[in-house]
Every structure is written in structure tokens, then in C-alpha cells.
C-alpha positions in Angstrom: 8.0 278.1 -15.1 6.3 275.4 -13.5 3.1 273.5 -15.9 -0.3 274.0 -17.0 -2.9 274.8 -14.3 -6.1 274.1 -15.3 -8.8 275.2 -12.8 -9.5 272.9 -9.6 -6.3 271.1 -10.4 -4.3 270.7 -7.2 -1.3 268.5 -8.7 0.3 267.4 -11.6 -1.0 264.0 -12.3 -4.4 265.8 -11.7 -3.7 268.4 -14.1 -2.4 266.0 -16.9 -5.5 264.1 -16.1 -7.6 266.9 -16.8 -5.6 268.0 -20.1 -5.9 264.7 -21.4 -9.4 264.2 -20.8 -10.4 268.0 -22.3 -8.9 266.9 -25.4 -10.3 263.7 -25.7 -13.7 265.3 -25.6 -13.2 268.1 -28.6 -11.1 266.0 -30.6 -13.6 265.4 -33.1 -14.4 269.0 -33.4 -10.5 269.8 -33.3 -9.2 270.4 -36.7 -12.1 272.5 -37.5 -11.8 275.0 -34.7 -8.2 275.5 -35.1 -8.5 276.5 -38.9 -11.6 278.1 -37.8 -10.6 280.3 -34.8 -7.2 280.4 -36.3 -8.4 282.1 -39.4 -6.4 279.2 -41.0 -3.0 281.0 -39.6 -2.4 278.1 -38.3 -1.6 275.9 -41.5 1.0 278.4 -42.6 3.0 278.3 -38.7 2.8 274.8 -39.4 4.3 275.2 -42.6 7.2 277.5 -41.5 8.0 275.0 -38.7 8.8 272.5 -41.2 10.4 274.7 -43.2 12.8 275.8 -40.4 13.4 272.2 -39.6 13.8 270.6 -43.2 17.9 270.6 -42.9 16.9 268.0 -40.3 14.9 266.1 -42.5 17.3 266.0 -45.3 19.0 263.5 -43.1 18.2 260.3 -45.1 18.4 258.7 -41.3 17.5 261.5 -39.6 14.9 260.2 -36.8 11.9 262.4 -36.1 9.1 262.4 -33.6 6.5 264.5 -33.6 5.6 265.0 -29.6 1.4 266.5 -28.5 0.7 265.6 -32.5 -3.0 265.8 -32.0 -4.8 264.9 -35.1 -1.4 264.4 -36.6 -1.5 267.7 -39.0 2.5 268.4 -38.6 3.6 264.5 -38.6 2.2 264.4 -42.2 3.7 267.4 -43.2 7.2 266.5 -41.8 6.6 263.0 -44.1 5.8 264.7 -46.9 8.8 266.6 -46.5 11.2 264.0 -45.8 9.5 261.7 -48.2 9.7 259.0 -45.6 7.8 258.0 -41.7 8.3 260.1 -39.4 6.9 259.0 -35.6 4.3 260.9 -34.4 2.9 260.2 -30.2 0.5 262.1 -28.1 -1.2 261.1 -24.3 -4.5 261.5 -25.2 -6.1 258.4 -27.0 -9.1 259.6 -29.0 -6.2 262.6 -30.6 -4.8 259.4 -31.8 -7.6 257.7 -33.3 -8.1 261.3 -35.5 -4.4 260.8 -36.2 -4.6 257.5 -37.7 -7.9 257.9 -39.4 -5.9 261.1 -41.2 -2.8 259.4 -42.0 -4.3 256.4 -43.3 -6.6 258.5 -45.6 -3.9 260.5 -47.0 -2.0 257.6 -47.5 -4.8 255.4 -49.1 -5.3 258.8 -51.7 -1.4 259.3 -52.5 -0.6 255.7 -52.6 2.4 256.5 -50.5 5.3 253.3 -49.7 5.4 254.3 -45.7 3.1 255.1 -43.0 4.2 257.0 -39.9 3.4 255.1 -36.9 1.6 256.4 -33.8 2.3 255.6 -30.3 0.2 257.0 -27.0 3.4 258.1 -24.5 3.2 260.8 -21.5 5.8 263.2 -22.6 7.3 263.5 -19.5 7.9 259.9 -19.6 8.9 259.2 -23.2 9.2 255.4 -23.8 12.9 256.0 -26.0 16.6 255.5 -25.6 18.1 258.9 -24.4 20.2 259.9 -28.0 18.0 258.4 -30.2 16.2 261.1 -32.4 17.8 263.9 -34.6 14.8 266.1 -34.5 11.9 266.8 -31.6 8.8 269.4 -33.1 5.8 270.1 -30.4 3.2 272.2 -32.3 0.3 274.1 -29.8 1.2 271.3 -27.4 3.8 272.4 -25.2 2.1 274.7 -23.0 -0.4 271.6 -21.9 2.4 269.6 -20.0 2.0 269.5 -16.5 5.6 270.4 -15.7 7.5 272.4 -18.4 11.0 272.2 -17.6 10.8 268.1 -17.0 9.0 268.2 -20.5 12.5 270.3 -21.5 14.5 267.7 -20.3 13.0 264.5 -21.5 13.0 266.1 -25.0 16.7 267.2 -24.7 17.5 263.1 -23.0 16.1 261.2 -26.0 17.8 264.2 -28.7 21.2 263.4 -30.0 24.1 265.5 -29.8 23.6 268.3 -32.6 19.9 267.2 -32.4 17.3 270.0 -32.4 13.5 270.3 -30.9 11.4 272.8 -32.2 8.5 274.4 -30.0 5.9 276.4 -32.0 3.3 277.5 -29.3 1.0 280.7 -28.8 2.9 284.1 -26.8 1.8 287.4 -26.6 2.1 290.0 -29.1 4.3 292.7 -28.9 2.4 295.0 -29.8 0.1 297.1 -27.4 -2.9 298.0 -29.8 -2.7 294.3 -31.5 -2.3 292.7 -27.5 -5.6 294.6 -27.0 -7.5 292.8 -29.8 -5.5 290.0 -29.3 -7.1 289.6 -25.8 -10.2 290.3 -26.3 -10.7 287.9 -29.2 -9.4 285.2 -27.0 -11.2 286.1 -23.6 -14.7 286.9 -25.3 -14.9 285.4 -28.9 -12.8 281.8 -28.7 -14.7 280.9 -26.0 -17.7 281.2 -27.1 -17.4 280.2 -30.1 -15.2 277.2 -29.3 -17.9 276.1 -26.7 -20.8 276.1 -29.2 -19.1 274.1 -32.0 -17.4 271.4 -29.8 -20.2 271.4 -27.1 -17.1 271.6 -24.3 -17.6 275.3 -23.0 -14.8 274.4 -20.4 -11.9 273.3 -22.7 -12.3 277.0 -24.8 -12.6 278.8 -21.1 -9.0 277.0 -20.7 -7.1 277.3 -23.9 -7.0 280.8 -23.8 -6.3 280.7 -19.9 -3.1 278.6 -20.8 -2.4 280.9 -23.2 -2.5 283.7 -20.7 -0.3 282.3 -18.3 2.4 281.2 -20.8 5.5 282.6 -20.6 7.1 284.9 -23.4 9.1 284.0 -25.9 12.2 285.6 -24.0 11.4 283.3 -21.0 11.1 280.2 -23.1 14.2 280.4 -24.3 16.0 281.2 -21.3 14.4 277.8 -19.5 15.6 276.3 -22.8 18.6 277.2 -21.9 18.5 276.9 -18.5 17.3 272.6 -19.2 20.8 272.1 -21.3 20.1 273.2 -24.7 23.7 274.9 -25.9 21.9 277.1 -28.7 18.4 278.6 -28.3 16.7 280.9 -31.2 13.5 281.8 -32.0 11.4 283.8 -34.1 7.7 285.7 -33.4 5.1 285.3 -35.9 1.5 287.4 -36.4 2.8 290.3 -34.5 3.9 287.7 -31.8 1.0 285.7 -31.3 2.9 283.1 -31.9 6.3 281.8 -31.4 8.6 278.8 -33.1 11.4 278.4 -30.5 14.5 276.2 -31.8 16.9 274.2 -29.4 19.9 272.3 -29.8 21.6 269.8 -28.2 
């Protein structure tokens, strides 16, 4: 594994560059094109993330980030789970702004005591103390990092001991009729689609490109294990289209 590669990107700072701003220029249009090209699968991975991690949240200390949280759908679900803040950070700054526009709405409408605070951090370079959070979850982010086993690393330096991070990212089904579909819906369909609603033809040409060159479920869990995580599971979801890999420290 090395990092994402978008086209004409010759490094990694030039590739994060280019991730960071392709995402600043659809995040307006974000949350409606994931539910959209999603067929709204993707609330319901979200949901069995946190479901997988609620032992974690339990904790009435347990500390949480939520790393690449976008437009901040999973760091309000983990809230609502734990009943408390959560922390939620991402690199690109208008994914924040969409962040805190949702949070603050939701809380203005339950009247809720907290508010989980966002913070703009590479995540390569997390600004934390190394044992410092008791649960890590990267949802559809993962795959965007310009080097994946550094990302591995800083997530597993800022974990506890008996910490966990949870990856939920797109792999490829497993099976061969399903693949088929599978890759023609996102070479031919989600790019054309995705282009015409957010106007960025070039960030729904490279979405499904990184999703392409992502490794399998089987080979994220070996570089899980391979960065220092002691116990590495992970389950496929929608005929493997997706994947929620769980490490611990």
C-alpha cells in the first residue's frame, strides 16, 4: 500500500493538496450525492459502525475522534450514542464549515447540553498526545490519505492501549456477477451523475478511481497488522462493497 493517486499528482503533499481541494469544491453538494448514489446504503454502514463501536462509547470517559468526518454525519451519530461530545477533525476547511452548520442545527432543534467540537488537522499529522483516545472511526475517508500506512500509524500513536479504530471504507465485492454491476455503475453512472449535480466532473472521475485501486479487505487488514495493531477483524457489507475494518491497540 502506498496512498491515494489522483491523476497528475507526482507526490504526496501534491496529492493531499489535490484531495483536499476536490472536496472543498463538492462539499456543498456532498451529503446529497452520497445518499443519492448510495441509494441511502450509506446511512445504515454508518449505523452499523457505531453499532460495532458502542462498547467503546459506553465508556463514560471514553475519548472519541472522528478522523476525514466530512459533513460530520458519523460524529453526530457517535454523540447521540454516547449521549455526550465526541471530537470530530477533517483537512479540508469548507467539509468543516458543513460540519458545524449540521451540528449546530441539530443541536439548536434537540436542545442538547454539549456540542462536539471541530478541529481542521492533516491526519498524518494529528495535533494529540500519543495514548490519548479510546476510540479512532474513519468513515469513506481512509482511502483519500496520501500515505496509508503513516495514516495507520498516527491513528494507532494517539490510541490507547486496548483502544480501537474503526475503518469503514468502499472494497470490492466478492461476488463476480454483483463486481460486474458493481463496476459498471461506478465507472459509467457515478460519474456522470456525480459530475452534473456537483458541477465537479473530475472529483466523480476520481472517487470511483480510488475506489478501484483500493486494496481488499484481506490486505487492509494485513497492513493493519503489519502498522502494530495486535487484533484486526472485519466484516463485508452489500455483497462486499463495503468494508468496516476494526483494530486494536
Amino acid at each position: 500500500m502506498t496512498g491515494t493517486t489522483p491523476q497528475g499528482a507526482t507526490s504526496e503533499q501534491a496529492a493531499s493538496q489535490w484531495v483536499r481541494g476536490m472536496f472543498g469544491r463538492i462539499a456543498p453538494r456532498y451529503d446529497l450525492l452520497n445518499h443519492l448514489l448510495s441509494f441511502n446504503l450509506d446511512k445504515r454502514w454508518r449505523a452499523r459502525t457505531v453499532a460495532r463501536v458502542s462498547e467503546v462509547l459506553d465508556r463514560p470517559d471514553a475519548q472519541v475522534l472522528d478522523l476525514c468526518c466530512g459533513t460530520g454525519d458519523v460524529a453526530l451519530a457517535l454523540e447521540s450514542r454516547a449521549g455526550r461530545s465526541v471530537l470530530a477533525s477533517d483537512f479540508c476547511h469548507p467539509m468543516l464549515v458543513e460540519a458545524r452548520r449540521k451540528i449546530e442545527a441539530r443541536h439548536k432543534s434537540e436542545a442538547r447540553g454539549f456540542r462536539t467540537p471541530v478541529f481542521e488537522a492533516d491526519a498524518l499529522a494529528l495535533p494529540l498526545a500519543g495514548d490519548s483516545l479510546d476510540l479512532i472511526t474513519v468513515a469513506f475517508g481512509f482511502r483519500n490519505l496520501a500515505n496509508y500506512q503513516n495514516g495507520l500509524e498516527e491513528m494507532l500513536r494517539v490510541l490507547k492501549p486496548g483502544g480501537v479504530a474503526a475503518i469503514l471504507e468502499f472494497s470490492q465485492p466478492t461476488n463476480s456477477a454483483f463486481r460486474a454491476l458493481y463496476g459498471f455503475f461506478s465507472t459509467r453512472v457515478l460519474p456522470r451523475i456525480g459530475g452534473l449535480v456537483s458541477g465537479s466532473p473530475e472529483a466523480y472521475s476520481y472517487l470511483p478511481e480510488s475506489i478501484r485501486k483500493f486494496p481488499g479487505a484481506e490486505q487492509l487488514a494485513q497492513e493493519m497488522r503489519r502498522a502494530g495493531f495486535s487484533r484486526v477483524e472485519f466484516e463485508r457489507m452489500t455483497g462486499g462493497a463495503v468494508a468496516l475494518h476494526l483494530g486494536y491497540k
